[in-house]
Every structure is written in structure tokens, then in C-alpha cells.
N, C-alpha and C positions, 0 to 999 in steps of 0.2 A: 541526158538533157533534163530528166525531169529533175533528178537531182537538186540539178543548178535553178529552176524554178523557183522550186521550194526554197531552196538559200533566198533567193531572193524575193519570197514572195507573191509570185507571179503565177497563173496560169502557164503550161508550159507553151500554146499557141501566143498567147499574150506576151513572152518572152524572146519568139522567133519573132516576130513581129514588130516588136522595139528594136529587136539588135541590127534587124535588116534597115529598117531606118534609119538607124544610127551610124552604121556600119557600111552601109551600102552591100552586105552580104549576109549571107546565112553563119550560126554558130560556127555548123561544119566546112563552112568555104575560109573562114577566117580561121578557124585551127588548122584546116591543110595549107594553108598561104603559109601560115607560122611556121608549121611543121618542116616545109620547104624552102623558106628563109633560114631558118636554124641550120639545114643542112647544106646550103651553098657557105654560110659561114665556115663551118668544119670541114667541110671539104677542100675547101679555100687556106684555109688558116688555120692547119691541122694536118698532122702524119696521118689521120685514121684513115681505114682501109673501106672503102664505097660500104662493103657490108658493115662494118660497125656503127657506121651512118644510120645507113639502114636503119640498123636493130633502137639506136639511139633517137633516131626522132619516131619511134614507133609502128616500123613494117616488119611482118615477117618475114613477106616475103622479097628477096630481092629484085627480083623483075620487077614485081607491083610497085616498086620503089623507084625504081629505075626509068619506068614508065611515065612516070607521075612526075618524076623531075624535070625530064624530055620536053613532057606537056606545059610544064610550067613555065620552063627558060631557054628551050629552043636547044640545049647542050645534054648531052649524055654527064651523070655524075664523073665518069671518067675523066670526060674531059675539063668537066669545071676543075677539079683536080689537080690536074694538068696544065691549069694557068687561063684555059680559051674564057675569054667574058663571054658571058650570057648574053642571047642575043633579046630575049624580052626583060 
């Protein structure tokens, strides 16, 4: 995060603070949304295998992935896969 500050300039409180404005979220709530949109696309519209998911939008571990998806759209990656629409 501070990284990103710095590119831009910014304090890095000064930085969470515009983006949630902007954004209506946090840095890290808008890369996990992303992260998890990414992944019901591939999952959806893609051979790969739930773990290559995984590893591709950035989990190591599969659970933690798994979990995180559940929370997000009501479906196990399994079954997005599988054709079931997401229920959020």
C-alpha cells in the first residue's frame, strides 16, 4: 500500500481515505471483490480446475479460497463451475 501512495503521491492514510470515498471501499475490499470476480469468470468460462483458480487469482491456499468465494456469492467454486448462478 505504501508503495501505491508513493506512485501517487499521497500519504498512505490520505490514499485509503480518497479511495473509500471514491470507491465506497477499502484498497483491500476492492482487490478482493476483483480477485473474486476474476474468478467466477474462469470458473464459468474456462476448463480450469477450482485449484488453478485458486493459485491464479492469488490464494494459496485452497480452502481460504473456497471460503472466500462461498462468502462472496452464496455458491461453492464447485458449483459456479458447474453451471449453478450465484446467488449474490
Amino acid at each position: 500500500m505504501l508503495d501505491l501512495a508513493e506512485m501517487v503521491h499521497l500519504g498512505e492514510r490520505k490514499l485509503q481515505q480518497g479511495f473509500k470515498e471514491i470507491f465506497g471501499t477499502t484498497v483491500f475490499g476492492y482487490l478482493h471483490d476483483y480477485r473474486m470476480e476474476q474468478a467466477k469468470i474462469m470458473l464459468s468460462g474456462t476448463k480450469m480446475q477450482v485449484a488453478e483458480v485458486s493459485n491464479a487469482v492469488g490464494y494459496a491456499h485452497l480452502g481460504y479460497f473456497a471460503q472466500a468465494f462461498k462468502k462472496k456469492f452464496g455458491i461453492t467454486p464447485k458449483e459456479c463451475q458447474l453451471g449453478k448462478k450465484p446467488l449474490k
